[in-house]
PyMOL CGO cylinders between C-alpha atoms (Angstrom):
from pymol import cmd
from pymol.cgo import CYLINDER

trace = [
    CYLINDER, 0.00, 0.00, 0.00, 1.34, 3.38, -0.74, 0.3, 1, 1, 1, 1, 1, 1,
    CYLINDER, 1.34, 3.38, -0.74, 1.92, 6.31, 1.75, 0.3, 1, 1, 1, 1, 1, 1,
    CYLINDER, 1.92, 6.31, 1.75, -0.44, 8.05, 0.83, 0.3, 1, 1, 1, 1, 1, 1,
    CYLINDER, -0.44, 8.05, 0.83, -3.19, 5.72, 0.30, 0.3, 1, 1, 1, 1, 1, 1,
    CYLINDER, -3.19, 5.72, 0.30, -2.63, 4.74, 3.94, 0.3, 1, 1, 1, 1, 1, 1,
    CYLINDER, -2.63, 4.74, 3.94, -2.66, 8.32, 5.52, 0.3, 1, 1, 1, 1, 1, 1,
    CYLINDER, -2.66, 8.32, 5.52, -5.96, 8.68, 3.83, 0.3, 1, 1, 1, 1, 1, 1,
    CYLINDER, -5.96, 8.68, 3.83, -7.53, 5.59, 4.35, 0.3, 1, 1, 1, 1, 1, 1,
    CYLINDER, -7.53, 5.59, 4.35, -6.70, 6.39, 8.63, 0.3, 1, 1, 1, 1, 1, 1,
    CYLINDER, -6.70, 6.39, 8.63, -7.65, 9.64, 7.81, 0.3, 1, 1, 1, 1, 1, 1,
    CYLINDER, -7.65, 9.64, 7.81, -4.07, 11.31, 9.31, 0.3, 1, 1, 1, 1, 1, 1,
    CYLINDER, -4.07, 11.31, 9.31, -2.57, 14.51, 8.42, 0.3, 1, 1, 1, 1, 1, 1,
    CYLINDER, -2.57, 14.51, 8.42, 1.14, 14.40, 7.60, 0.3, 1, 1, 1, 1, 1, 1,
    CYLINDER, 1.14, 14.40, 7.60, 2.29, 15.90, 10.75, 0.3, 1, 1, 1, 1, 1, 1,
    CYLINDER, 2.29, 15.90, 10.75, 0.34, 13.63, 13.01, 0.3, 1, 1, 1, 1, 1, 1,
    CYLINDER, 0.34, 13.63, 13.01, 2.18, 10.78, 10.57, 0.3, 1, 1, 1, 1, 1, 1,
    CYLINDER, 2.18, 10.78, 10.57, 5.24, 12.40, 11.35, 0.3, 1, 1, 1, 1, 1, 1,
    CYLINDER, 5.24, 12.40, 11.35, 4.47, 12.86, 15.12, 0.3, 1, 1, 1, 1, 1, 1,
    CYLINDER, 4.47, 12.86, 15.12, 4.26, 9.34, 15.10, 0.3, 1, 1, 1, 1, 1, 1,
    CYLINDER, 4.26, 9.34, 15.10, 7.34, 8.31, 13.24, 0.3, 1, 1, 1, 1, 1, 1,
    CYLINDER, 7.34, 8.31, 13.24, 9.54, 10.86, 14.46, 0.3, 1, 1, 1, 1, 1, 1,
    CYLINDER, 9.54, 10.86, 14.46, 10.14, 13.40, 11.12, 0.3, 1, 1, 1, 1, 1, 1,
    CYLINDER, 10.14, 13.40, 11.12, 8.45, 16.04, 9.68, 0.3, 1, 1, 1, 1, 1, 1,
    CYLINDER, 8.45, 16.04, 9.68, 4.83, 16.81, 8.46, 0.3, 1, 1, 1, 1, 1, 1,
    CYLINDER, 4.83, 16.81, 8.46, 6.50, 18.31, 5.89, 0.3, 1, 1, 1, 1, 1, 1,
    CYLINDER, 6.50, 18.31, 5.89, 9.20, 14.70, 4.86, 0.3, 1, 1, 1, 1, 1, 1,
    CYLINDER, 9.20, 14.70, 4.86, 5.84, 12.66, 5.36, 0.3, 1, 1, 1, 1, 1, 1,
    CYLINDER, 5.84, 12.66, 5.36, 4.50, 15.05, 2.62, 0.3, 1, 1, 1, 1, 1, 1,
    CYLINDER, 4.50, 15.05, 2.62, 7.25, 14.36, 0.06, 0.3, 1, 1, 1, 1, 1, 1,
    CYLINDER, 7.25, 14.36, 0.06, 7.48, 10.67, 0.89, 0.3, 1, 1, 1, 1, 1, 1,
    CYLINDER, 7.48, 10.67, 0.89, 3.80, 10.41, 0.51, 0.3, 1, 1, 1, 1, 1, 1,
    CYLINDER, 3.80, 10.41, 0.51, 3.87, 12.20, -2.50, 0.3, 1, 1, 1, 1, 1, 1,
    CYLINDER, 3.87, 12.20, -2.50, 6.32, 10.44, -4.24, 0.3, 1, 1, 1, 1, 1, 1,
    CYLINDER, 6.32, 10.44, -4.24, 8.48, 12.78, -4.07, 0.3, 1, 1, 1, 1, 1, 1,
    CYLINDER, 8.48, 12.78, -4.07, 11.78, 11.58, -2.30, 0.3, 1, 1, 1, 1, 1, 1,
    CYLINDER, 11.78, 11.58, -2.30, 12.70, 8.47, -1.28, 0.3, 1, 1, 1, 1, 1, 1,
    CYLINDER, 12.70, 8.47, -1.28, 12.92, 8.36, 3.08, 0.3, 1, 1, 1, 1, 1, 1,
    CYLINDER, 12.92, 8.36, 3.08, 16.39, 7.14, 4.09, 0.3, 1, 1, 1, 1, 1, 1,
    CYLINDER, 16.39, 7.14, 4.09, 16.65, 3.72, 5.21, 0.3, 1, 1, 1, 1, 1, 1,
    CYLINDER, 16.65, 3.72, 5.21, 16.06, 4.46, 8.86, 0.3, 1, 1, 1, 1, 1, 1,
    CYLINDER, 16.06, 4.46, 8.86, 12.69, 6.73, 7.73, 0.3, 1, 1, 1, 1, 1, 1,
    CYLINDER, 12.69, 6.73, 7.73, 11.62, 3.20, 5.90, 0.3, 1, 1, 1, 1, 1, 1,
    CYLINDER, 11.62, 3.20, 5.90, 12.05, 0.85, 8.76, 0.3, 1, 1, 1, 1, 1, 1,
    CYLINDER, 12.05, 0.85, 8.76, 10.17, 3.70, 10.98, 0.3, 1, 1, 1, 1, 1, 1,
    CYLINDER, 10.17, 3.70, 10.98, 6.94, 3.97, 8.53, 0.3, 1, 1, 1, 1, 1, 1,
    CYLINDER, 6.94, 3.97, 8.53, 7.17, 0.14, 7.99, 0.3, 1, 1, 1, 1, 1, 1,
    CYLINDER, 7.17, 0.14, 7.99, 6.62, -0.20, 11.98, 0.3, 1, 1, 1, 1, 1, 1,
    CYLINDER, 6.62, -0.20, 11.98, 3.92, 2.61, 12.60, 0.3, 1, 1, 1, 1, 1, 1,
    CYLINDER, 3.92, 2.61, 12.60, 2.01, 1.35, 9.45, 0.3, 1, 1, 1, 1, 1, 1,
    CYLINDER, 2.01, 1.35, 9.45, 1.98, -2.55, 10.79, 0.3, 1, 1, 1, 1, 1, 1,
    CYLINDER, 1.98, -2.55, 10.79, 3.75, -3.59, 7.94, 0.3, 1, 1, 1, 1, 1, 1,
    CYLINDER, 3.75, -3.59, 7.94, 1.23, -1.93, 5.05, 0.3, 1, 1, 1, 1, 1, 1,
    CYLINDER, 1.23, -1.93, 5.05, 3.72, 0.19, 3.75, 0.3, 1, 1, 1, 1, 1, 1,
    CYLINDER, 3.72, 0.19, 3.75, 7.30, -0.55, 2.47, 0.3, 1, 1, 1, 1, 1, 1,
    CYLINDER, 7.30, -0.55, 2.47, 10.13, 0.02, 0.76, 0.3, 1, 1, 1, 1, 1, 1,
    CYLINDER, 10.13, 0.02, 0.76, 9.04, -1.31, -2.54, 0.3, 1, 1, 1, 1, 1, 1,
    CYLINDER, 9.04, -1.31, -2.54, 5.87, 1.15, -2.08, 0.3, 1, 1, 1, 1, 1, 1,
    CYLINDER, 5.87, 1.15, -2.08, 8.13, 3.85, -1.77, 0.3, 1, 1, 1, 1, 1, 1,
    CYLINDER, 8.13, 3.85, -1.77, 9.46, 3.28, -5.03, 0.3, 1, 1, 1, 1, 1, 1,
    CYLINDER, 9.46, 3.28, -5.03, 6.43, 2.86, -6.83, 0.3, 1, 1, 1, 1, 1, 1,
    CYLINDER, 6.43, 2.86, -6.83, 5.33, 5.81, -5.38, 0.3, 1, 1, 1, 1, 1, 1,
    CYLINDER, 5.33, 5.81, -5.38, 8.54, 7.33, -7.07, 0.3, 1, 1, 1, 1, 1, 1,
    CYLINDER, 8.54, 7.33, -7.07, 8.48, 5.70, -10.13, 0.3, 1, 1, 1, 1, 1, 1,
    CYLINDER, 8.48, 5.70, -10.13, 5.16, 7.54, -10.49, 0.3, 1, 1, 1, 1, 1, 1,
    CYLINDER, 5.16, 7.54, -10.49, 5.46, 11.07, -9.83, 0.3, 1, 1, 1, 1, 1, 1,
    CYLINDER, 5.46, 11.07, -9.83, 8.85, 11.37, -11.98, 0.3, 1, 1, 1, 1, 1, 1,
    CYLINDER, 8.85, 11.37, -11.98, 8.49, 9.00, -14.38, 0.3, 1, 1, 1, 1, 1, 1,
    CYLINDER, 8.49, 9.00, -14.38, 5.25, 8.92, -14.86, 0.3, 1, 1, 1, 1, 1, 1,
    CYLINDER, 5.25, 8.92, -14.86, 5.87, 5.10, -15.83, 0.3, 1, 1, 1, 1, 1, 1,
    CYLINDER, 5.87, 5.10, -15.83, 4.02, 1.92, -15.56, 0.3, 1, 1, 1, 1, 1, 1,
    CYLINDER, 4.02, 1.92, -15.56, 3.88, 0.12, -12.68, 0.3, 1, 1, 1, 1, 1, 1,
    CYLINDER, 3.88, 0.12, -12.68, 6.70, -2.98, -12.57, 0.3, 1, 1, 1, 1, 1, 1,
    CYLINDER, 6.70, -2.98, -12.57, 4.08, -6.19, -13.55, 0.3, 1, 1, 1, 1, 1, 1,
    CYLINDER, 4.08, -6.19, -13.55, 3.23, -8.59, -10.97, 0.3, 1, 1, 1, 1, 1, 1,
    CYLINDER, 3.23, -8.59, -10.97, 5.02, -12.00, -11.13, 0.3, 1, 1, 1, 1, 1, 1,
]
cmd.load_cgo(trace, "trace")
């Protein structure tokens, strides 16, 4: 599950995401937005307060989307 998709399906803001994982309002923003990677520490942080819904590979995607504007990678 992306970021985003998450903060609005739990209906949180960025800063109470952030409040939670220990950054920003505004880094949860970008993340969620797709538009920086979080550093590996950020990752393990938002993989813990989301239960597991949201990782690494969704960060990516997330990513891949806003500056590529590409495809998502298929499912195997």
């Amino acid at each position: 599950m992306l970021l985003r998709d998450y903060l609005r399906l739990n209906e949180l803001t960025y800063e109470c995401f952030g409040s939670r994982t220990g950054f920003s309002g505004r880094s949860v923003e970008k993340w969620a937005r797709g538009e920086r990677y979080p550093t590996f520490g950020a990752t393990q942080s938002i993989r813990l307060a989301t239960d597991h819904q949201v990782t690494s590979e969704d960060h990516y995607i997330a990513v891949l989307k806003y500056h590529y504007n590409r495809p998502l990678p298929a499912e195997c």
